[in-house]
C-alpha positions in Angstrom: 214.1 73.4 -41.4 213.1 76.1 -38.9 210.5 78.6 -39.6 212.8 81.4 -39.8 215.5 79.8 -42.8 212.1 79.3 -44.2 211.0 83.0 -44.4 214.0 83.8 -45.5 214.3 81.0 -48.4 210.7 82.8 -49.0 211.9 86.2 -49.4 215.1 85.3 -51.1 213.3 83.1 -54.3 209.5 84.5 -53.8 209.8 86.9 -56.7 211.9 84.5 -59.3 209.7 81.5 -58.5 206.4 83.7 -59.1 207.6 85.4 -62.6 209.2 81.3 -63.4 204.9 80.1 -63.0 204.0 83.2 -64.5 205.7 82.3 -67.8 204.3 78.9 -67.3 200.4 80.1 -66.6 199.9 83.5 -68.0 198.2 84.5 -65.5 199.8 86.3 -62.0 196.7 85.4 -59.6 197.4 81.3 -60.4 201.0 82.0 -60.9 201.4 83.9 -57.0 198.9 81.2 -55.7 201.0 77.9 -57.0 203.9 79.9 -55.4 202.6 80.1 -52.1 201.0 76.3 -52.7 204.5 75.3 -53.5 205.5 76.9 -49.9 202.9 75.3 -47.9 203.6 71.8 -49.3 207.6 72.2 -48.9 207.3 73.2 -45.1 205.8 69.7 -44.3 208.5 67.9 -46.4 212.3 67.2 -45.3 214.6 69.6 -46.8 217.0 69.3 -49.5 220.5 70.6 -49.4 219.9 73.2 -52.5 216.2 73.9 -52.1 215.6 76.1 -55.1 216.4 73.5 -57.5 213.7 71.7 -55.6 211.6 74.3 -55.2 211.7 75.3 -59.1 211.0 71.4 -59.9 208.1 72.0 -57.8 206.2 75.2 -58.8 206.9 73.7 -62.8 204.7 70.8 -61.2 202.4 72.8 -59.5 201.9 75.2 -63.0 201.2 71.9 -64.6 198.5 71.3 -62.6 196.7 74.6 -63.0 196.8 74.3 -66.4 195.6 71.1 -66.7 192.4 71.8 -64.8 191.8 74.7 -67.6 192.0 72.2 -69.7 189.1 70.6 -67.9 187.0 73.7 -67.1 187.5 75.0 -70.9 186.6 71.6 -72.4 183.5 71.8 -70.3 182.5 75.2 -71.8 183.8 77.9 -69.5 185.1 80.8 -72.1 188.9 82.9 -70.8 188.6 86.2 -71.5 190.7 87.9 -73.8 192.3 91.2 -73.2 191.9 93.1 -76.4 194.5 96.3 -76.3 193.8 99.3 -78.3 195.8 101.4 -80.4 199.4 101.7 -78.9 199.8 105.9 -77.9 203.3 105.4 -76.2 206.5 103.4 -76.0 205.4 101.1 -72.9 202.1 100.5 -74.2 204.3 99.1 -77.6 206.8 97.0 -75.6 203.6 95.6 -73.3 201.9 94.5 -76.8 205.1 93.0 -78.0 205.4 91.0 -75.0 201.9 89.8 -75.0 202.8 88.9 -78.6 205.6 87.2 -77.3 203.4 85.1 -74.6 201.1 84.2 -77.3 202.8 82.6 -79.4 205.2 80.4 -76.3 201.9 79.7 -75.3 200.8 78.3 -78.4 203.8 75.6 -78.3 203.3 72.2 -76.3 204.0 72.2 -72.7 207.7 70.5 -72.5 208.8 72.7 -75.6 206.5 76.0 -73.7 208.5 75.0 -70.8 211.9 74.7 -71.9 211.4 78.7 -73.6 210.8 79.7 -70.0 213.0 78.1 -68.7 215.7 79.0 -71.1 215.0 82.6 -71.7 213.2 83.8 -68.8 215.0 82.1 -66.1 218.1 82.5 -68.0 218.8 78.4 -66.8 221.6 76.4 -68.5 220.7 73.1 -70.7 221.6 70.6 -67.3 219.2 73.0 -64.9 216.5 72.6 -67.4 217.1 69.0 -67.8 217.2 68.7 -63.6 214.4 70.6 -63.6 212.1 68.6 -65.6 213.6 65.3 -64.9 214.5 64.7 -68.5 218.0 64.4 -70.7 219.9 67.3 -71.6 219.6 66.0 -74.8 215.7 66.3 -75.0 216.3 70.1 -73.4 218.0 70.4 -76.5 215.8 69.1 -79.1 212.3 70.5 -77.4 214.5 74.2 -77.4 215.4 73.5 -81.3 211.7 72.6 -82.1 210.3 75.2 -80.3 212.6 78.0 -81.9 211.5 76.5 -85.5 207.9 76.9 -84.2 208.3 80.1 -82.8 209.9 81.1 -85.7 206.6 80.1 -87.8 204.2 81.7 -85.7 205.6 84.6 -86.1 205.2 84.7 -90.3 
């Protein structure tokens, strides 16, 4: 692929594949660098037909990655810092607590059934993407949404 269909496959997905590793890191520095990671790796790689299939496969990959080598550093005693908001005054400041409520508890759920919720309901992807996506059955896109619903549902009482 030439360097121009490339810039323009950039500019086309940049901003859906960025907010997909958001939702999958919590965190918009990592999420824009596995982004741009994913980039650089693709360009030295023969192209697929349908690249953002490919290219979503990849940055799920990719968020994996980061998030495994929290793991590491947080098992090793490095603390995350918590934003702590204060009293909501307006209606944005409401909807941005809900939504960090929201991100909580997906966060709290285990990685295929984290990933499936993002993929589901913030990349608004059908049961067969997902299950392309992360190389499993459509049936265990299913099952992993079902599970994580119930979960969500009892984090939330």
């Amino acid at each position: 692929m030439r360097d121009a269909d490339w810039t323009l496959l950039y500019d086309e997905h940049y901003l859906r594949l960025v907010r997909l590793a958001l939702n999958l890191v919590d965190d918009l520095d990592s999420a824009e660098d596995v982004v741009q990671d994913v980039f650089a790796a693709v360009q030295r790689k023969p192209t697929p037909a349908d690249p953002l299939p490919y290219l979503r496969t990849a940055v799920i990959n990719r968020a994996r990655s980061v998030l495994r080598r929290r793991r590491v550093v947080r098992a090793f005693g490095a603390r995350a810092s918590v934003v702590d908001f204060a009293d909501p005054a307006d209606e944005d400041v409401l909807r941005a607590d809900r939504r960090s409520r929201i991100l909580a508890a997906i966060a709290q759920l285990p990685t295929r059934q984290k990933e499936v919720v993002v993929l589901r309901y913030y990349e608004d992807l059908r049961v067969a993407e997902i299950a392309a996506a992360l190389g499993i059955s459509a049936a265990a896109v299913s099952t992993s949404l079902a599970r994580a619903l119930d979960a969500l549902k009892e984090i939330d009482r």
